[in-house]
C-alpha positions as CSV (number, residue, x, y, z in Angstrom):
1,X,53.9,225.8,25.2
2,X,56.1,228.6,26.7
3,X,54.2,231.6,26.9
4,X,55.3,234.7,25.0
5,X,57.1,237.6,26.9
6,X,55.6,241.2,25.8
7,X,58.3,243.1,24.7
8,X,59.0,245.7,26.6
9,X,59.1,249.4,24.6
10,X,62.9,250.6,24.4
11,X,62.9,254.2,26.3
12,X,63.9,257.2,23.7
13,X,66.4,259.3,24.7
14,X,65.5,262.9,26.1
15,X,65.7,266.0,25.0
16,X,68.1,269.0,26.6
17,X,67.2,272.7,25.9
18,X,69.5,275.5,26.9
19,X,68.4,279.1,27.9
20,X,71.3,280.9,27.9
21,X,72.2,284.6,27.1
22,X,73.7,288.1,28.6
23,X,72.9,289.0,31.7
24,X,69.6,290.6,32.5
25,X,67.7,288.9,29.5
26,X,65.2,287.5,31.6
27,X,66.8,283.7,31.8
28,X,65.3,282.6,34.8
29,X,61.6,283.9,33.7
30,X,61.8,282.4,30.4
31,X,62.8,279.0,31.5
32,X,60.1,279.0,33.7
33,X,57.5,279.9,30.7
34,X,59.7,276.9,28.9
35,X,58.7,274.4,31.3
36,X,55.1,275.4,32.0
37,X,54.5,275.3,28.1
38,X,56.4,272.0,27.8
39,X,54.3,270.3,30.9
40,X,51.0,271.8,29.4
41,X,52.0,269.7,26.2
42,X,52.3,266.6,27.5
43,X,56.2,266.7,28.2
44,X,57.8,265.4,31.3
45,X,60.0,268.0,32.2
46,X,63.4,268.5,34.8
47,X,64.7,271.4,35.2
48,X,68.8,272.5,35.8
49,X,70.3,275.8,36.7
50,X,73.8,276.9,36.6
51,X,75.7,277.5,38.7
52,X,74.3,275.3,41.5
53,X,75.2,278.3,43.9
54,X,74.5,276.9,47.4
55,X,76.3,273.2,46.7
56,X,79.6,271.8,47.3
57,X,80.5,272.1,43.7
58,X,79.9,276.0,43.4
59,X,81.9,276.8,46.6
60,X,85.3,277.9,44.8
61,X,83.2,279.4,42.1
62,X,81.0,281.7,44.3
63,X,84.4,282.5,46.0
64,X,86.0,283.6,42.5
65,X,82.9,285.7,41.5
66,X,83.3,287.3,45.3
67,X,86.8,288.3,44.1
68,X,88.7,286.2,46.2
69,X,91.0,284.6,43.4
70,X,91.8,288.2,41.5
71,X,91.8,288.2,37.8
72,X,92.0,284.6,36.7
73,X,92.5,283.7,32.7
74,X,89.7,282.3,31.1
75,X,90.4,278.8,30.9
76,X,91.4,279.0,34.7
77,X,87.6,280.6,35.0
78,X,85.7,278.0,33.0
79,X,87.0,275.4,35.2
80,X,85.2,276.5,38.1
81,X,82.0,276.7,36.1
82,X,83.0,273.3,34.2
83,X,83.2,271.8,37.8
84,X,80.0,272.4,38.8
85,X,78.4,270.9,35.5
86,X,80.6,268.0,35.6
87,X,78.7,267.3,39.1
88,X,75.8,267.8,37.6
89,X,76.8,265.6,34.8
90,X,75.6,262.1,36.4
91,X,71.7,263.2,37.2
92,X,71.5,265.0,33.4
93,X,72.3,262.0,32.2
94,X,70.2,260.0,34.2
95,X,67.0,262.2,33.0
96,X,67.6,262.2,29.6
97,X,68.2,258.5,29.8
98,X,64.7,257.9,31.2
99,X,63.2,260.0,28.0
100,X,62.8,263.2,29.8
101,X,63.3,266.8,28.6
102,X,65.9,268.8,30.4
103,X,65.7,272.4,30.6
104,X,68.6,274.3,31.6
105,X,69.0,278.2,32.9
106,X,72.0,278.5,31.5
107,X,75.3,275.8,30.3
108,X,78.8,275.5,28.1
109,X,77.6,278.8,26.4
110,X,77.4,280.6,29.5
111,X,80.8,279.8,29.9
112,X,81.7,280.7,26.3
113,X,79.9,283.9,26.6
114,X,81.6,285.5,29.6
115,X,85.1,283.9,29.4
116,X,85.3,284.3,25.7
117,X,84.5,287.7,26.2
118,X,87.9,288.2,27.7
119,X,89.8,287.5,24.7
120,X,90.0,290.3,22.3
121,X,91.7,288.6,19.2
122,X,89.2,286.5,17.4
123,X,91.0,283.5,16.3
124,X,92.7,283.1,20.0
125,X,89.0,283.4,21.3
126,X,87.8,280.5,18.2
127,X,91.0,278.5,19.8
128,X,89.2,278.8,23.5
129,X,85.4,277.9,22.2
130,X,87.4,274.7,20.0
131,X,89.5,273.6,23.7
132,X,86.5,274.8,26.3
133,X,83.9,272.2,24.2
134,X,86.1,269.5,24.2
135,X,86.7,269.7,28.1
136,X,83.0,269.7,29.1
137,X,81.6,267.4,26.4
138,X,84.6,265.0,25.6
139,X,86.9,265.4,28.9
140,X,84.2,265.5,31.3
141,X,81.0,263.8,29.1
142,X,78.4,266.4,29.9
143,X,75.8,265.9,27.5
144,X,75.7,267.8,24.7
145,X,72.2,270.2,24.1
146,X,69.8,269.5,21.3
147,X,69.0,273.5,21.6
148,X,70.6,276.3,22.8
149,X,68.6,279.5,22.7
150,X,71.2,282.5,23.3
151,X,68.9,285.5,24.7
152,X,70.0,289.0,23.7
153,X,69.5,292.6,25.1
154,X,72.0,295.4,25.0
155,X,75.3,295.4,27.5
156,X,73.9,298.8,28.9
157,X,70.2,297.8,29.2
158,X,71.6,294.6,30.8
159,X,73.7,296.2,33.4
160,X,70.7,298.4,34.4
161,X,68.4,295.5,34.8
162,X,70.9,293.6,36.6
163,X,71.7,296.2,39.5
164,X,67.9,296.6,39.6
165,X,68.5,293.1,41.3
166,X,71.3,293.7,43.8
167,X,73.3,291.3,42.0
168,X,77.0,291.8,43.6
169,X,79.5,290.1,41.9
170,X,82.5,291.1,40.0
171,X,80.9,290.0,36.2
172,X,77.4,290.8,36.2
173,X,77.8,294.3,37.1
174,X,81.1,295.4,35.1
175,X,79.9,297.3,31.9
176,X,82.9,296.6,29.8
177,X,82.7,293.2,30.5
178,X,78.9,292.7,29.7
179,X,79.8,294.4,26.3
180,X,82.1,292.1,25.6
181,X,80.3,289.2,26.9
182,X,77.5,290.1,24.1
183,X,79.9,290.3,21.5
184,X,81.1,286.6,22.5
185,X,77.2,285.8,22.8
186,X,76.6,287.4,19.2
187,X,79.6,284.8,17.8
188,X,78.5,282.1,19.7
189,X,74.9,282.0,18.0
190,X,76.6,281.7,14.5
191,X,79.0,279.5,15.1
192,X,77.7,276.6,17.7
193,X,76.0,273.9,16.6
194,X,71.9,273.7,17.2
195,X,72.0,277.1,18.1
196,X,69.6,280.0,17.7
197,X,69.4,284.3,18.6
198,X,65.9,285.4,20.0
199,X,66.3,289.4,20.0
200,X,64.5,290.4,24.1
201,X,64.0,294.4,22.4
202,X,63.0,295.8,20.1
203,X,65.7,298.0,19.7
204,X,64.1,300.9,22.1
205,X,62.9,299.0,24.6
206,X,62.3,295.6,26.2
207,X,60.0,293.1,24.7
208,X,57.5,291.5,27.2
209,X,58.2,287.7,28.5
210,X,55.2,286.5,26.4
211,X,56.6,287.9,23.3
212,X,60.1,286.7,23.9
213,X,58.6,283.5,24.9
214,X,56.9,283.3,21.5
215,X,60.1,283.5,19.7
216,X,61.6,280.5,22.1
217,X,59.0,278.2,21.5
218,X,59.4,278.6,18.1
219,X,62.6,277.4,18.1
220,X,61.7,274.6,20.4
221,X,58.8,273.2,18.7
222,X,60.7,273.5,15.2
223,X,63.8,272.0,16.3
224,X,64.2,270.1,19.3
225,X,60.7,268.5,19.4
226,X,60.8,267.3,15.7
227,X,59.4,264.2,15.6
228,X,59.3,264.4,19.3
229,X,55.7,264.2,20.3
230,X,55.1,263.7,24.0
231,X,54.1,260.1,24.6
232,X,51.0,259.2,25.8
């Protein structure tokens, strides 16, 4: 008699989590707290940061934000940033393939935020959310998030945080544009899908990492780790 071949368990797909936000929210800090949290649970974990400044794919990008291109539109600016994901794209998928949970500093709603920003009339900058999803997740496949977490603080609290950090380029130091980056931000968290605010003040002042962590992993355990236990 033949003998019977143990069926192998099929490999559930991972899990992608976005941290994204205005600038001087703390991004960077709070995906680190993300991942330590999700390890200490049981969760294999890969982390992703955009832009991949330093790589081939973030050359003409990092040469835009130096102000070597002028004033582009904003669907000429997402494509740099689109770019870089798309050569990202291969290795995401490859992750969430082998049941992993991805964690990315920032994604498509960074690009919303910042380009949408730019355009004043509402139902043009609806039109430019509509066309700037269906290049990155339908054009160029990226995969799609099963969380985005859009972290506030104030345009002007923000910008002072930021140029505590020698940041230099054009963007993350221009007031009016941070202002109207947060309103795009603000929009963003109503109207994309699997999307949710956490407030980083408390309208006077900034709330500590822990306590903006709190309101992240709320959101995470509640929504993208539903019925997601780690496996043992």
């Amino acid at each position: 008699m033949a003998k019977a071949t143990k069926k192998t368990k099929p490999v559930r797909r991972g899990k992608l989590i976005v941290l994204d936000g205005t600038d001087g929210a703390g991004k960077a800090t709070q995906t680190d707290m993300l991942v330590e949290t999700l390890q200490e649970q049981g969760y294999e974990v890969e982390v992703a940061d955009f832009p991949k400044y330093g790589s081939k794919s973030a050359g003409p990008l990092e040469e835009y934000l130096a102000g070597k291109y002028g004033q582009l539109n904003p669907s000429a600016s997402s494509i740099f940033y689109a770019v870089d994901r798309l050569d990202a794209s291969a290795q995401l998928h490859a992750w969430l393939d082998e049941g992993k949970i991805v964690v990315s500093n920032r994604y498509v709603t960074a690009n919303a935020g910042h380009q949408g920003g730019k355009i004043a009339d509402r139902a043009e900058r609806l039109k430019f959310f509509k066309w700037l999803n269906n290049l990155e997740y339908n054009i160029f496949g990226i995969p799609k998030p099963d969380l985005n977490v859009i972290l506030h603080v104030p345009a002007k609290v923000g910008q002072a945080r930021t140029l505590k950090q020698n940041k230099k380029d054009l963007l993350s130091t221009d007031l009016k544009h941070l202002q109207a980056a947060e309103k795009s931000y603000l929009e963003i968290a109503t109207l994309f899908p699997n999307t949710r605010l956490v407030e980083c003040t408390n309208g006077k002042q900034m709330l500590t990492p822990q306590e903006v962590h709190n309101q992240v992993w709320e959101y995470v355990r509640r929504i993208a780790l539903k019925d997601f236990a780690p496996e043992q």
